[in-house]
C-alpha positions in Angstrom: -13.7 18.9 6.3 -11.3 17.0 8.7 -7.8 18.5 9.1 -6.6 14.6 7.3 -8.7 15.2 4.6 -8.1 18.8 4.0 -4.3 17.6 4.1 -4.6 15.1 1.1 -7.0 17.8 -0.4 -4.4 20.2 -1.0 -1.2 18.0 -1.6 -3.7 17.1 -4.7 -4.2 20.4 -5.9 -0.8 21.2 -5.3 0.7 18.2 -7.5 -2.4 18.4 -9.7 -3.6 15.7 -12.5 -1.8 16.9 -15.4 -0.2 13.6 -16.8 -2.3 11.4 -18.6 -0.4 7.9 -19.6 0.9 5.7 -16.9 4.2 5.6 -15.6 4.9 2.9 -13.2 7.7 4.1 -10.7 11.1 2.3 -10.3 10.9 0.1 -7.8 13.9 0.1 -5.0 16.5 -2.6 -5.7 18.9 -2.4 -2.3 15.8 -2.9 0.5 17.4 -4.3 3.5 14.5 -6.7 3.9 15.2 -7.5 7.5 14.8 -4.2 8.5 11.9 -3.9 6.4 9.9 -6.7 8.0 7.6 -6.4 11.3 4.9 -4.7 12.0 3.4 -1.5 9.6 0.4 0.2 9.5 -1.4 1.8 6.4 -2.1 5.1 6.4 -3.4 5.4 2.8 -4.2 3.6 -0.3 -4.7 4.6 -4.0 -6.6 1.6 -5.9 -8.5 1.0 -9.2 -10.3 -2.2 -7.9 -14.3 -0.8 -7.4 -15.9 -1.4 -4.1 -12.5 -2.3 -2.4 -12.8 0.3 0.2 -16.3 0.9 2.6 -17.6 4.2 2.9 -16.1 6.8 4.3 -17.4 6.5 7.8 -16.5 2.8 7.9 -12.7 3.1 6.6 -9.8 2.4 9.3 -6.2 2.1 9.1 -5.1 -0.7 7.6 -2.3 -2.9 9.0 0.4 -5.3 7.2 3.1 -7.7 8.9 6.2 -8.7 6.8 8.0 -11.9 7.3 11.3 -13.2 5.8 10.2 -17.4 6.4 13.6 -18.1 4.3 15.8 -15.7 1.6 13.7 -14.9 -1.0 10.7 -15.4 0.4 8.3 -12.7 2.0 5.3 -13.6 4.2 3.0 -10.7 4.0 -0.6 -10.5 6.4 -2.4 -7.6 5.4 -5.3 -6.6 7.0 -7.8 -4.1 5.9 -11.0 -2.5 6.8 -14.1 -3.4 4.2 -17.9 -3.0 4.0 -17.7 -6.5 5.8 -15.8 -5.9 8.2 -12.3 -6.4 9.0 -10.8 -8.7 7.1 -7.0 -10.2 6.7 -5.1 -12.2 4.3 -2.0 -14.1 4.2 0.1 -14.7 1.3 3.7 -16.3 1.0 5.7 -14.7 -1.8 8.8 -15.4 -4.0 11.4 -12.9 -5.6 11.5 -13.0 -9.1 15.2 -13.9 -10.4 15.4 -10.6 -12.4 13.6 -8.0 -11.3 13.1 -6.4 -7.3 9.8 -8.0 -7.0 7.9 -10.5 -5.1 5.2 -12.2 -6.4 2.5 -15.9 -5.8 0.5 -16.0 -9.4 -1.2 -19.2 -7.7 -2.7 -16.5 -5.0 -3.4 -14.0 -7.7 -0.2 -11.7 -6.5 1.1 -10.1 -9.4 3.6 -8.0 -8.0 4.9 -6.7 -4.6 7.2 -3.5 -4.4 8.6 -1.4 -2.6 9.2 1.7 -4.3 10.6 3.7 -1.6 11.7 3.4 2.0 13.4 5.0 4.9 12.1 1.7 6.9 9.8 4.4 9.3 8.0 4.7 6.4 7.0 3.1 2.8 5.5 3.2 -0.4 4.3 -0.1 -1.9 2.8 -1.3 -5.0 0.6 -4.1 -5.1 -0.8 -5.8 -8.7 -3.2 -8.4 -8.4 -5.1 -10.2 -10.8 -7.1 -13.2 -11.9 -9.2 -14.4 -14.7 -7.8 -12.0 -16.8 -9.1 -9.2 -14.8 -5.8 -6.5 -13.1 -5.8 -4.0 -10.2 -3.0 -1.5 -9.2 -3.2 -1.0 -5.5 -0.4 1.9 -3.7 -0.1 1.6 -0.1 1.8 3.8 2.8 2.6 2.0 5.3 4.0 3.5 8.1 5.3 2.2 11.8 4.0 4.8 13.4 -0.6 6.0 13.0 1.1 9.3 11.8 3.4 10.4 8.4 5.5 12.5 7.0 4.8 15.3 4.9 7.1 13.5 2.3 6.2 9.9 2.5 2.8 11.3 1.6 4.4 12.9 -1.3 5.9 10.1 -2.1 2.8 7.8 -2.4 1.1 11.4 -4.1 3.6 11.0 -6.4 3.7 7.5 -7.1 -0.3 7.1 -7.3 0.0 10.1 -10.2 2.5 7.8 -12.0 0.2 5.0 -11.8 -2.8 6.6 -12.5 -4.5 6.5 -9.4 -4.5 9.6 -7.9 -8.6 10.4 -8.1 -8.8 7.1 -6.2 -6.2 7.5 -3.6 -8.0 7.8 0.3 -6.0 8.9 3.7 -7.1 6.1 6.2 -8.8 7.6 9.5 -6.8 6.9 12.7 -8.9 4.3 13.7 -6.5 1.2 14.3 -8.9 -1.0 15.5 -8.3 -3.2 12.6 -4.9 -2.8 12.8 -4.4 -4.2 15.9 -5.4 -7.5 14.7 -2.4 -8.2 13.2 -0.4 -7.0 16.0 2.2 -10.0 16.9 
C-alpha cells in the first residue's frame, strides 16, 4: 500500500464511521477572501456523485484558481483529473445576502464554502445539482502538493459530518493536471 494511502487508511480507522445522520459543518463566516484567492491545489476529495473520479491509477491532483472579479463575486477554475482526461471548468459565483456562501443555480452551483482555513490550507464544500438530482463534493485544497496532518483531519472530519467518508480519496502527487490552471 503506498505510504498516502496507508495515511488516509488509518486517520479512517482512527476517526471511525460511527455517526449515521448527516451533519453539515458550519461554514466560516470572517474569510479574508483576498487572501483566500490564487492559486490552490487539491489534495483530496470526498464526493457522492458516481463515476466522478477515474480509477485509481488515473487520479491526479486536482487544481482550483480563486478570483475576486468584483465584492461579492468569486471566480472559481477548477480543474480535475477524469476517466477523460483532464478536464476544467469555470464558474462565476455570487454571495448569498444571508448566509457565508457562494453560489450560480444557472450553472448548477448549489453552494460554495469554505469551512475552514488557515489560507496554506482549506476545506471546501461544494453542492451541485440539476434536474432535481444533488451531489456533496469536500475538497482540500492546499498551496503547497503536500498537507498537514490536521487539515487532513479537518476534511476527515468534515467528510464524516457530511456523510462521505467511505467515498473520500487522497489525490496522488501527480500535478500534471494541475499545472493547467497555473496563471
Amino acid at each position: 500500500m503506498r505510504p498516502g494511502l496507508l495515511f488516509l487508511f488509518l486517520i479512517l480507522v482512527l476517526v471511525g464511521t460511527s455517526r449515521t445522520q448527516e451533519h453539515v459543518p458550519k461554514e466560516s463566516h470572517n474569510i479574508n477572501w483576498s487572501k483566500f484567492s490564487g492559486f490552490w491545489y487539491i489534495l483530496a476529495i470526498a464526493t457522492d456523485a458516481k463515476g466522478f473520479l477515474p480509477g485509481k491509477d488515473k487520479r491526479k491532483l486536482g487544481a482550483s484558481m480563486v478570483r475576486i472579479p468584483k465584492a461579492g463575486q468569486l471566480k472559481v477554475v477548477i480543474a480535475f483529473s477524469r476517466s477523460q482526461g483532464c478536464q476544467s471548468h469555470t464558474v462565476t459565483l455570487r454571495k448569498d445576502n444571508k448566509k457565508a456562501v457562494f453560489r450560480n443555480a444557472l450553472r448548477g452551483v448549489k453552494g460554495f464554502r469554505v469551512l475552514s482555513t488557515d489560507y496554506s490550507s482549506a476545506v471546501v464544500y461544494v453542492r451541485l445539482g440539476r434536474a432535481g438530482r444533488e451531489y456533496k463534493n469536500l475538497l482540500l485544497f492546499s498551496r503547497q502538493i503536500t498537507s498537514s496532518f490536521l487539515s487532513i483531519r479537518d476534511f476527515v472530519d468534515a467528510a464524516e459530518g457530511l456523510a462521505l467518508l467511505e467515498h473520500a480519496a487522497i489525490l496522488p502527487k501527480d500535478a500534471s493536471c494541475a499545472n493547467t490552471v497555473l496563471p
